[in-house]
C-alpha positions in Angstrom: -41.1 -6.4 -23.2 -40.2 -8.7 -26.2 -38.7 -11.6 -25.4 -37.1 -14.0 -28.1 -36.7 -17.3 -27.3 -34.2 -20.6 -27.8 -33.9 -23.9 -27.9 -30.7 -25.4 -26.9 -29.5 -28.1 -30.0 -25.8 -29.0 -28.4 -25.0 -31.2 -25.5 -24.2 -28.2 -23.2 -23.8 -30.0 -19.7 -26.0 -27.5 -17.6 -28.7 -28.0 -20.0 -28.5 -31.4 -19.4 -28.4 -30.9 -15.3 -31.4 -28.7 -16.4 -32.9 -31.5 -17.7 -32.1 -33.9 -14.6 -33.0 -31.7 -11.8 -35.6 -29.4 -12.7 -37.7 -30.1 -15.8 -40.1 -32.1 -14.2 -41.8 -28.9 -12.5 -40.8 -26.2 -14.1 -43.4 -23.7 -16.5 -42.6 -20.8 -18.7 -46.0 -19.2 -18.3 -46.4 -19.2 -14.4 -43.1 -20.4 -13.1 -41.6 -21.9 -11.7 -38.5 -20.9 -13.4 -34.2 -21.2 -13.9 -33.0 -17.7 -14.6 -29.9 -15.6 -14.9 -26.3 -16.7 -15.3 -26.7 -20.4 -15.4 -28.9 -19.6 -18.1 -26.7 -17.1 -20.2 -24.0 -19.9 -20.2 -26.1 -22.2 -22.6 -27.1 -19.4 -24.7 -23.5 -18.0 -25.3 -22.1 -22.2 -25.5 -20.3 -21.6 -22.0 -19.9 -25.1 -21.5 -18.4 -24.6 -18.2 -20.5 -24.0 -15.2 -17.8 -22.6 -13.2 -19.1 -20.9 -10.1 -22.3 -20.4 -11.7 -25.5 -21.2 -9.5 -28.6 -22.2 -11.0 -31.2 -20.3 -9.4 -34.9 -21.1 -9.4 -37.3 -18.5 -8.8 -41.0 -18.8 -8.3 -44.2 -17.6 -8.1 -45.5 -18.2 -4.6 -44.4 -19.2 -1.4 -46.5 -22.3 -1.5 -44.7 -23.2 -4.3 -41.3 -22.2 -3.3 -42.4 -24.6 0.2 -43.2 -27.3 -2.4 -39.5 -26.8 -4.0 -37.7 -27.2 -0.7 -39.4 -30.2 -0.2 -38.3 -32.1 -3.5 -34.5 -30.8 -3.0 -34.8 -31.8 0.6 -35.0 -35.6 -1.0 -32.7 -35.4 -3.8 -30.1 -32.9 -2.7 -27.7 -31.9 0.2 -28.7 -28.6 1.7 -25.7 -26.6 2.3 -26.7 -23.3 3.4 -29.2 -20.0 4.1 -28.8 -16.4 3.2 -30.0 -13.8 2.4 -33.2 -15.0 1.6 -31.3 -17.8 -0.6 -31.5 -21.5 0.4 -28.4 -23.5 -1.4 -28.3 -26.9 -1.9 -25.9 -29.4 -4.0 -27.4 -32.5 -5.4 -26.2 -35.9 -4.4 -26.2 -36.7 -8.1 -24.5 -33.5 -9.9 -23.1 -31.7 -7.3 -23.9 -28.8 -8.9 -25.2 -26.1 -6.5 -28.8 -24.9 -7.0 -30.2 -22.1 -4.9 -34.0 -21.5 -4.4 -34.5 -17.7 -4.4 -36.6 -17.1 -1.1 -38.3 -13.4 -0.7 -39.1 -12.8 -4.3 -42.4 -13.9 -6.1 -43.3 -13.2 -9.6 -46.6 -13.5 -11.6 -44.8 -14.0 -15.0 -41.8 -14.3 -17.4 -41.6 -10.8 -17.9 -41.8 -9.6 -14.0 -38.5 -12.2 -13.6 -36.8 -10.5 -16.2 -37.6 -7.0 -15.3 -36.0 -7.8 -12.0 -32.2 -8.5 -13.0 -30.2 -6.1 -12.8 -28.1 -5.9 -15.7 -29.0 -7.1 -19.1 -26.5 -9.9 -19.5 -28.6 -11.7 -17.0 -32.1 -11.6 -18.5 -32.1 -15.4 -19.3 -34.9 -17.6 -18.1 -35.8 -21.2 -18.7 -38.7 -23.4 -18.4 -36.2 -26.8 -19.7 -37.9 -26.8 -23.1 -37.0 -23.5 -24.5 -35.3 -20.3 -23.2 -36.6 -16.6 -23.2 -34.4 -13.5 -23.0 -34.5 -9.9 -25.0 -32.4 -8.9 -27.4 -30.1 -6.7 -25.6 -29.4 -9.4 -23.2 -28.1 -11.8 -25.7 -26.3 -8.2 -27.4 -24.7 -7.3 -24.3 -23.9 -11.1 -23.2 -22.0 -11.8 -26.8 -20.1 -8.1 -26.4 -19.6 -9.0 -22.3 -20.5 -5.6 -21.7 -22.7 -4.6 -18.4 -25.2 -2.2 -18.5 -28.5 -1.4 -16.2 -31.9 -2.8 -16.6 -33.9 0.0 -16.8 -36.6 -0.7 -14.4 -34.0 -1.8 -11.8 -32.5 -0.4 -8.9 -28.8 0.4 -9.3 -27.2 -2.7 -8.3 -24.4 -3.0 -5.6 -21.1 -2.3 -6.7 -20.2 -6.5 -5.9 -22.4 -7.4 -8.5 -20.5 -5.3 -10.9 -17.1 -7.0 -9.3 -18.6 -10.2 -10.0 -19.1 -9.6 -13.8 -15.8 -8.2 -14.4 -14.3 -11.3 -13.0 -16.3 -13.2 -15.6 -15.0 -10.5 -18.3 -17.8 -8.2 -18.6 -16.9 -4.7 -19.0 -19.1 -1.3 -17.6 -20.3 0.8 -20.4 -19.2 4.5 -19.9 -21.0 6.0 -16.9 -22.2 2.9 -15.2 -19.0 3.1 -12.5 -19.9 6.2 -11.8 -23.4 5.6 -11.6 -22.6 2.6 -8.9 -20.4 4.7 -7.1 -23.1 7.6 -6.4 -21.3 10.4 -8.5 -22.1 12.4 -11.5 -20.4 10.7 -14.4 -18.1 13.3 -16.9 -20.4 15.8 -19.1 -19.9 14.2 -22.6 -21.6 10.4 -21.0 -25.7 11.0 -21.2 -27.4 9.4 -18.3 -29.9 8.0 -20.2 -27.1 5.7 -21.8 -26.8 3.7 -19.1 -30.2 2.1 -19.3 -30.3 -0.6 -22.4 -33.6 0.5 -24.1 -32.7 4.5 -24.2 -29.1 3.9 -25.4 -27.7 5.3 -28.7 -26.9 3.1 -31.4 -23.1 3.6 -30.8 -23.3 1.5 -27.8 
């Protein structure tokens, strides 16, 4: 995987929550790290967080334990699920959410995990990382598979269409468990085996 890499220059306000809340502790090259949608936002000069989250993942549970502490001090925790602890800090009240039952060794294994390319964004607070056809398909708001990840659920897809992201051709199918029409190749749907036309 090649990953390209960013350094925010304008006063985005999740950057600077970034800054407040996580920077301290965070480490491109063994994680802890901010990934995903939270993350896109900056890239793309979203300057509205919206209903975004911004989700930390890590690379142990002994770190993760470590985490929970520190947002137990400066944060309210709000809820538990699905292997997601939520919390919304007294400062920000923006909601950040610890990712639970997932460890990852490096950068690349975060990435490899999203499901579509729109969200393969991470952060360390000094610089962001993401491939090229995640910052393609993020500017074109167009959704297609990571190739080494399971199918997502068919809410995710619902949740990006809310934002304004659109399916390429096939990927409804795909989600649904049915064989797309004929004239869509199957191999379009992953990012790195699409034609150019896409």
């Amino acid at each position: 995987m090649i990953l390209q890499s960013y350094t925010p220059v304008d006063d985005n306000p999740i950057w600077e929550v970034i800054q407040l809340l996580a920077k301290p502790f965070l480490n491109m090259k063994n994680g802890p790290w901010i990934a995903g949608g939270s993350i896109r936002k900056i890239v793309t000069k979203d300057h509205d967080i919206g209903t975004s989250d911004i989700d930390i993942f890590c690379p142990s549970k002994e770190v993760m334990s470590w985490l929970m502490d520190y947002f137990d001090k400066k944060s309210i925790f709000e809820s538990k699920s699905n292997g997601i602890y939520t919390y919304k800090h007294k400062e920000v009240l923006y909601k950040i959410q610890v990712v639970k039952n997932f460890f990852y060794k490096s950068t690349e294994e975060l990435l490899n995990n999203f499901d579509f390319t729109a969200t393969m964004f991470a952060s360390d607070g000094n610089t962001i990382v993401h491939t090229q056809q995640a910052l393609i398909d993020s500017e074109l708001k167009q959704l297609a598979f990571n190739r080494i990840q399971e199918k997502p659920k068919p809410t995710r897809l619902l949740k990006y269409a809310k934002k304004g992201f659109v399916p390429i051709p096939g990927i409804i199918p795909a989600l649904l468990g049915v064989d797309a029409p004929d004239y869509i190749e199957k191999t379009s749907l992953y990012y790195n085996e699409r034609p150019d036309e896409y």
